[in-house]
C-alpha positions, -999 to 999 in steps of 0.1 A, spaced: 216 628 -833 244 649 -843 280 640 -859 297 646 -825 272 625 -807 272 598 -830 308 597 -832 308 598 -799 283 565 -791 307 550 -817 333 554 -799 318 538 -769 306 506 -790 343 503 -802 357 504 -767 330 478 -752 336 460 -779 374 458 -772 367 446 -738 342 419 -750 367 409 -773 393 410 -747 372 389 -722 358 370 -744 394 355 -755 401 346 -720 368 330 -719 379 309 -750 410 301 -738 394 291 -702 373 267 -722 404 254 -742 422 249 -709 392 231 -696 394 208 -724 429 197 -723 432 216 -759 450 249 -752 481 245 -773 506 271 -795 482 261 -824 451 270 -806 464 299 -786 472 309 -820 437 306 -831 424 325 -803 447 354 -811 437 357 -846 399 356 -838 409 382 -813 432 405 -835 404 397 -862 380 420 -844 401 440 -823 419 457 -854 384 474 -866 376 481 -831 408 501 -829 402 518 -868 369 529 -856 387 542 -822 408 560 -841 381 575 -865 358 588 -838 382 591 -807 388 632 -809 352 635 -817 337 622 -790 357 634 -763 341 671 -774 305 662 -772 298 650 -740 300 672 -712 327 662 -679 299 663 -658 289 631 -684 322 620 -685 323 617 -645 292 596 -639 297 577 -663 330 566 -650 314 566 -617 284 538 -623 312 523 -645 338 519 -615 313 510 -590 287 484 -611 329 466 -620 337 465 -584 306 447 -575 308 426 -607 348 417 -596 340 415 -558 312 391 -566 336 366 -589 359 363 -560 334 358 -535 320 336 -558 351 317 -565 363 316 -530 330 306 -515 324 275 -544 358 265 -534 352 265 -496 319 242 -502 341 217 -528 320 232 -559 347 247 -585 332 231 -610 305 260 -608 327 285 -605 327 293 -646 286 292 -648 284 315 -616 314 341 -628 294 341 -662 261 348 -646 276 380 -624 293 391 -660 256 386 -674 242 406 -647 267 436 -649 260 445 -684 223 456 -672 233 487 -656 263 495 -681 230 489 -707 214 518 -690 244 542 -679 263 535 -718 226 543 -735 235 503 -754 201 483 -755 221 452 -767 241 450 -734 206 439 -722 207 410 -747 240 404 -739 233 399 -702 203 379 -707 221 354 -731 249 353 -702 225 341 -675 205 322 -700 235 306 -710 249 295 -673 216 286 -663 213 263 -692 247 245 -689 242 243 -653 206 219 -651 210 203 -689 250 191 -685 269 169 -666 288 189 -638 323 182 -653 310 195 -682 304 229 -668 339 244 -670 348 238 -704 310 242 -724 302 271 -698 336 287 -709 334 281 -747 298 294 -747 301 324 -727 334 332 -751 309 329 -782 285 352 -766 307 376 -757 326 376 -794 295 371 -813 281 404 -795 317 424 -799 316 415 -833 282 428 -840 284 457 -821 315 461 -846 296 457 -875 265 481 -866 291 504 -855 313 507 -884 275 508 -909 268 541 -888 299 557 -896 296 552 -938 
């Protein structure tokens, strides 16, 4: 692979990662909420973990951004964008289907287990279309996760553990993708 190209795919990790990081800290403070525990001290917590990883995700951004907008062609560049527009409005018209429909049948307390599954599920095809293997692992820890949380806890248990796991998963996997990411460019 060549500098441009691998400047490039860093690029790409440090922007996924920013929007793991970015979901991910809604997902924490979701599971915070849930648990009667979102506060100025914990809200402050949540925005240092956040800034924490977001700050290298921005250096790295910055170190590769000029790079790899050269390398790939706009041919690239526009499907890309196009899988990536369509596979997120699937992904966002499913949550509120999702939502609306557990709501309808008196079952919100699923809703955070079945938002977290159609998360896991739309990192498959971004896997594929962003050439990122671990967005596979990702996904599969997603659904693995709401599955589990769904038949081993109690149902009002579900918002706040389905929350707070599916915000570790998501910030575990920014922050690795972070880490490999800034190993490639020394």
């Amino acid at each position: 692979m060549d500098r441009s190209q691998s400047a490039e795919a860093i690029a790409g990790r440090a922007t996924g990662a920013l929007f793991f990081i970015g979901f991910g800290s809604l997902w924490l403070s979701t599971g915070l909420s849930a648990l009667h525990r979102l506060n100025s001290v914990s809200a402050g917590g949540v925005a240092v973990i956040a800034l924490a990883l977001a700050i290298p995700a921005v250096r790295l951004l910055r170190r590769t951004g000029k790079a790899s907008q050269l390398a790939t062609s706009a041919a690239e560049q526009a499907k890309v964008k196009s899988v990536f527009r369509i596979v997120n409005i699937i992904q966002w018209s499913g949550v509120v289907a999702a939502a609306i429909l557990l709501t309808i049948f008196h079952l919100q307390l699923f809703i955070v287990p079945a938002i977290a599954t159609i998360v896991g599920l739309h990192l498959f095809p971004l896997a594929r279309v962003f050439h990122y293997p671990l967005h596979y692992v990702t996904g599969a820890l997603l659904l693995l996760w709401s599955a589990g949380v769904v038949l081993a806890l109690p149902q009002e248990k579900l918002p706040s553990v389905g929350a707070l796991g599916t915000a570790a998963i998501l910030l575990v996997s920014a922050a690795y993708t972070l880490t490999i990411a800034t190993r490639a460019t020394r």
